[in-house]
N, C-alpha and C positions, 0 to 999 in steps of 0.2 A: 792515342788510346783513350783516353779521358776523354774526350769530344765527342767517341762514336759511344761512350756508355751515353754519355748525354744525351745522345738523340734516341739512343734505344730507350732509353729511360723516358724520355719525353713520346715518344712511337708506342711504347704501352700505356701509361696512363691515357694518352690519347684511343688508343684501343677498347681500353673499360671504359672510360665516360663514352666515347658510340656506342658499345654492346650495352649499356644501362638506360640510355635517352633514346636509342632508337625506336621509334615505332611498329609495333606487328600488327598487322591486320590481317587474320586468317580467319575469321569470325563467318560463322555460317548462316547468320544472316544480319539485318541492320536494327541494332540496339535501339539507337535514338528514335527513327523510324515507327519503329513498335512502340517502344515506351510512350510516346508523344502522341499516339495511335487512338483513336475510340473505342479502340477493340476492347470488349471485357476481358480483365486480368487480375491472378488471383498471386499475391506477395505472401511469402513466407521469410522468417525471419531466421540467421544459424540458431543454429542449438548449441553448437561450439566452434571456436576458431581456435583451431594449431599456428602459430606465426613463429616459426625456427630458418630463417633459412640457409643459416651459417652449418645447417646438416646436410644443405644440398638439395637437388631436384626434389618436388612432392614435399616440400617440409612447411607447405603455408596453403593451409585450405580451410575451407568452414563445412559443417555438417550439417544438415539440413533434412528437418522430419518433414515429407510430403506425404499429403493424401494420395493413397493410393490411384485413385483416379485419373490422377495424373501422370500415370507410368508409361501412357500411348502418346504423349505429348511430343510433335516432334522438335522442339526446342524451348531452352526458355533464356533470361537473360539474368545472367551474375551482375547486380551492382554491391559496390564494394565503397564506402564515404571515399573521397579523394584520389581514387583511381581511378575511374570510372564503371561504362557497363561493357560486359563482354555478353554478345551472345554463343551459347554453347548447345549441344545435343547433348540429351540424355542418354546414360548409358552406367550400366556397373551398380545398381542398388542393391542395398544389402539390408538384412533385419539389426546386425550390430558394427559400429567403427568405434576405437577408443573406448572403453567401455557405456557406449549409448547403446541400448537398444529402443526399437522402433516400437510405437504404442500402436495395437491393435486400429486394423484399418490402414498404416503408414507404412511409408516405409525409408529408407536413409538415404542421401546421395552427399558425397564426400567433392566438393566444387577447387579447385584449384585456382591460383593465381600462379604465372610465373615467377621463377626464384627472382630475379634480375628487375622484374616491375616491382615487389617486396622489398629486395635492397634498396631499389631506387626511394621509394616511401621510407626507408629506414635511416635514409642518409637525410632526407628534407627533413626529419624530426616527428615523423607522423607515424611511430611504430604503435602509442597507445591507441590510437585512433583505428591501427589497422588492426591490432590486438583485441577491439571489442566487437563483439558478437551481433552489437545494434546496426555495427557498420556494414554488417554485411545482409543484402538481401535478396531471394531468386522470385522471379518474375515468370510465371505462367500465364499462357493465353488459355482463358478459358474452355473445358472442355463442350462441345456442340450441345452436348447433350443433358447440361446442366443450365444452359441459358433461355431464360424462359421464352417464350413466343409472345409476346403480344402486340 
């Protein structure tokens, strides 16, 4: 009886350290690609970072005031210090998250990281790092119609 706890016991921590180091790639398009890119591109920096994730799904995201201009954009890329870049599509903006509201002309996008890539950062000792607001920043490709011709 004591031998089979054992390997169960061994069979689940085994289980969390894959579900924490495993890799996702669902990204809708290629971060590095773009970032590395010529392309004109306009950086915003959060407005606030929530980092909880001992609450569960959604509980570690940054806020983010964008010019509205950028609402037809159809992607931009989440870099976050020491986790990397995710690119994501827009979608779900709002005038208030957390008590921000959006300054005239703006408006809000609430950016996710997953709970499990957050723990994982939380375990290597880089919670302050994921905790500040500098670390986190969303990358737009410039809109057509703001880039000048010459």
């Amino acid at each position: 009886m004591r031998r089979q706890l054992t390997y169960f016991l061994l069979f689940l921590i085994s289980l969390i350290i894959i579900t924490l180091w495993w890799p996702i790639n669902d990204s809708v398009c290629d971060a590095e690609a773009f970032l590395s890119s010529k392309t004109p591109k306009y950086q915003i920096q959060a407005t606030k970072v929530v980092v909880q994730p001992w609450r569960g799904k959604h509980h570690v995201y940054g806020i983010f005031m964008v010019p509205n201009e950028y609402k037809e954009s159809i992607f931009f890329v989440l870099t976050v210090k020491n986790f990397g870049n995710e690119c994501s599509q827009p979608f779900g903006y709002r005038q208030n998250y957390d008590g921000i509201s959006a300054e005239p002309g703006t408006h809000l996008i609430r950016e996710y990281i997953r709970t499990r890539t957050a723990l994982r950062l939380i375990i290597q000792g880089l919670y302050q790092q994921l905790n500040d607001k500098n670390n986190w920043t969303l990358t737009y490709p410039q809109p057509k119609n703001t880039i000048s011709s010459n």
